[in-house]
C-alpha positions in Angstrom: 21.7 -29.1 17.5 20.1 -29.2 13.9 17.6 -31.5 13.9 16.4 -33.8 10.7 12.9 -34.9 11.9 10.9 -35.8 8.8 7.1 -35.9 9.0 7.8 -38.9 6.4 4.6 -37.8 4.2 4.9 -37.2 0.6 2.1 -34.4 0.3 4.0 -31.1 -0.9 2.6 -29.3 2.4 4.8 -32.2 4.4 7.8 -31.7 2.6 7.2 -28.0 2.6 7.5 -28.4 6.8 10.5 -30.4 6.8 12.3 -27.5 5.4 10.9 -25.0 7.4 8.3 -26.2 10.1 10.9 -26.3 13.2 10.6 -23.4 15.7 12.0 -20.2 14.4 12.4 -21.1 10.8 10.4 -18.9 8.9 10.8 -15.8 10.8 14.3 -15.8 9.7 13.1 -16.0 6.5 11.0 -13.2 7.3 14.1 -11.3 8.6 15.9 -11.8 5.3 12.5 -10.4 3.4 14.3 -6.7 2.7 18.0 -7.7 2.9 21.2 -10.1 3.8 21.4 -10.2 7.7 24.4 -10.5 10.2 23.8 -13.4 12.7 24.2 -10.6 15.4 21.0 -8.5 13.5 19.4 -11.6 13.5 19.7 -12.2 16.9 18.9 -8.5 17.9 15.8 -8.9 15.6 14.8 -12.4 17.2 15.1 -11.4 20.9 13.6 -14.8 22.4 16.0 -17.1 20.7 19.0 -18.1 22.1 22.2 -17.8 20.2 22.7 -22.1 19.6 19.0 -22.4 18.7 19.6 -19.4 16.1 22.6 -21.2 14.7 20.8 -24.6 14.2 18.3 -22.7 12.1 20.4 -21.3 10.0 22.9 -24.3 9.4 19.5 -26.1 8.8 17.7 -23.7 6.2 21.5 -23.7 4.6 22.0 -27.3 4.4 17.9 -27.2 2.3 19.0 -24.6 0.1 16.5 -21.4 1.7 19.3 -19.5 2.4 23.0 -19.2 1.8 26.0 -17.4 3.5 27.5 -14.1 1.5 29.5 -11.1 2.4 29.0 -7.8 2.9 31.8 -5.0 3.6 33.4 -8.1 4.8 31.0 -9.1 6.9 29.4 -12.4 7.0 25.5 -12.2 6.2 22.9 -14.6 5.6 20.8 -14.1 2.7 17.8 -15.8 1.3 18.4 -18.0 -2.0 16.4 -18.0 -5.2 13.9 -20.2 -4.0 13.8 -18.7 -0.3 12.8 -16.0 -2.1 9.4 -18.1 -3.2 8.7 -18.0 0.8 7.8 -14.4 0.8 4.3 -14.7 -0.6 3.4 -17.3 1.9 5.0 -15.5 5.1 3.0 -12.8 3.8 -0.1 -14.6 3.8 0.7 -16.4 7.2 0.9 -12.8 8.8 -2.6 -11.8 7.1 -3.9 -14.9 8.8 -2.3 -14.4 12.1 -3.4 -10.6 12.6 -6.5 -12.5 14.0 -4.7 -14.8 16.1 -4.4 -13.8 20.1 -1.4 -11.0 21.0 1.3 -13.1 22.8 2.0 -12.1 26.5 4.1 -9.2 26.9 7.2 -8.4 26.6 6.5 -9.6 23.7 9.2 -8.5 20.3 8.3 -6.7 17.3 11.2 -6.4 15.2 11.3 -3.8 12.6 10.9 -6.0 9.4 7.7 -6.7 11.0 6.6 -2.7 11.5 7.8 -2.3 7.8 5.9 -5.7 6.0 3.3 -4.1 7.9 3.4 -0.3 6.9 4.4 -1.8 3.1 1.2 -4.0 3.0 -1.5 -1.6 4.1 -4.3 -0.1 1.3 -3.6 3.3 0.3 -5.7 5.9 -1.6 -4.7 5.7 -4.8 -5.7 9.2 -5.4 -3.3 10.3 -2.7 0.2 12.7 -3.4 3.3 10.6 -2.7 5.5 11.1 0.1 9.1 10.0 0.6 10.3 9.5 4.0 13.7 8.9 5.8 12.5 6.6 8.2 15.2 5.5 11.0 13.9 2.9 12.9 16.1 0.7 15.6 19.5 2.3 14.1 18.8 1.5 10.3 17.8 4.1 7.4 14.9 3.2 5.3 13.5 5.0 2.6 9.8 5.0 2.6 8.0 5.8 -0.1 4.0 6.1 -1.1 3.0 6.5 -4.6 -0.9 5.3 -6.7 -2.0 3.6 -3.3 1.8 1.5 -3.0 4.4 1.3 -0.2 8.0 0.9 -1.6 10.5 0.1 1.5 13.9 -0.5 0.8 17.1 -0.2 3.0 19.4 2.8 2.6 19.1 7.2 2.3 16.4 8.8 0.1 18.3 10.7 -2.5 15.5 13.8 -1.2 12.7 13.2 1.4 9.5 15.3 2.3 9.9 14.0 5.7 12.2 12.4 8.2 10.4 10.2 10.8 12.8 8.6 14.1 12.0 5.8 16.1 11.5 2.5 17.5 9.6 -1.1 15.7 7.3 -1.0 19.2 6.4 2.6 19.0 5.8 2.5 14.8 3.3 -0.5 15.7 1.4 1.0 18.4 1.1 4.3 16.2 0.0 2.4 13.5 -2.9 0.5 15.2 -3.4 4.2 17.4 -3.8 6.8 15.1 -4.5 9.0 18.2 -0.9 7.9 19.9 1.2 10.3 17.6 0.8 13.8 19.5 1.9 12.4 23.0 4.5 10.1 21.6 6.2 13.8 19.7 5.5 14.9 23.3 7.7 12.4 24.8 10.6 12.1 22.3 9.8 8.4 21.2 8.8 9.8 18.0 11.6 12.6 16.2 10.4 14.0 13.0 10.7 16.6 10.7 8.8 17.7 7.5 5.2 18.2 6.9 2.9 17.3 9.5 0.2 16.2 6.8 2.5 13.8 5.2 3.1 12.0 8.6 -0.5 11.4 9.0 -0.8 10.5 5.5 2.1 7.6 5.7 0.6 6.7 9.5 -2.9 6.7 8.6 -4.5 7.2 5.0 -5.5 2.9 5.3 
């Protein structure tokens, strides 16, 4: 059930964990980074949290005003508010800390916000020729784009794309820390692509 523990402390950083300190909190909000979620996406994308726990969560970060309920083709999604939205910067900086942090013990999930704040954060050579790809990852369409040394992800078709890239959040991650991974993951169909072979490498690897 919601809980309403209060670390009673009136230091900003204190209050700042009421709101979002339980278990789980703030990888919702980092679920709700690129766009309004079902509670069944969020579920899918938060593997190791069960159904009531996810519910609490998001009744809780509703009731303090981080996210709110909308609709979408009549759907019910959950979308981060105005000042959710302020959260993004320091779940950003939270990950940069936490790259150093021990791997967890497998399985272990990697959802495919994750892949993307990932593949959107990395340095790029300015100098570089843009690419856009069609990147389907876990059943969604994102368009993928590289231009002066940024990474612009957002949900939805390309109007155009130099290359179309298939596959799963585990398999983008591992190719991303293993450059050397791609040729045997085309091999073994966990990667389907199309387009220039270059530009692949470029997206993957140009860091």
């Amino acid at each position: 059930m919601p809980t309403s523990r209060s670390y009673r402390d009136s230091c900003g950083i204190a209050r700042a964990l009421d709101v979002v300190g339980e278990r789980w909190a703030l990888l919702v909000v980092r679920e709700l980074l690129f766009l309004p979620r079902r509670f069944s996406e969020l579920r899918h994308a938060l593997p190791h949290a069960s159904s009531n726990l996810l519910a609490d969560r998001l009744r809780e970060l509703e009731q303090h005003g981080v996210i709110r309920r909308g609709k979408v083709a009549n759907a019910q999604v959950y979308e981060l508010t105005e000042w959710g939205r302020k959260l993004e910067p320091i779940v950003l900086a939270l990950g940069d800390w936490g790259i150093e942090a021990p791997s967890p013990p497998e399985p272990a999930a990697l959802s495919a916000t994750s892949v993307l704040i990932f593949l959107r954060g990395a340095p790029r050579d300015p100098a570089a020729p843009p690419i856009v790809c069609r990147l389907e990852l876990d059943g969604s369409i994102w368009t993928v784009s590289t231009n002066s040394g940024k990474v612009e992800v957002r949900s939805g078709e390309p109007a155009t794309a130099d290359i179309s890239l298939r596959t799963d959040p585990k398999t983008l991650g591992g190719l991303l820390a293993d450059p050397g991974a791609l040729d045997s993951a085309l091999a073994d169909g966990t990667v389907s692509f199309v387009g220039d072979r270059k530009a692949l490498d470029r997206l993957l690897f140009d860091r």
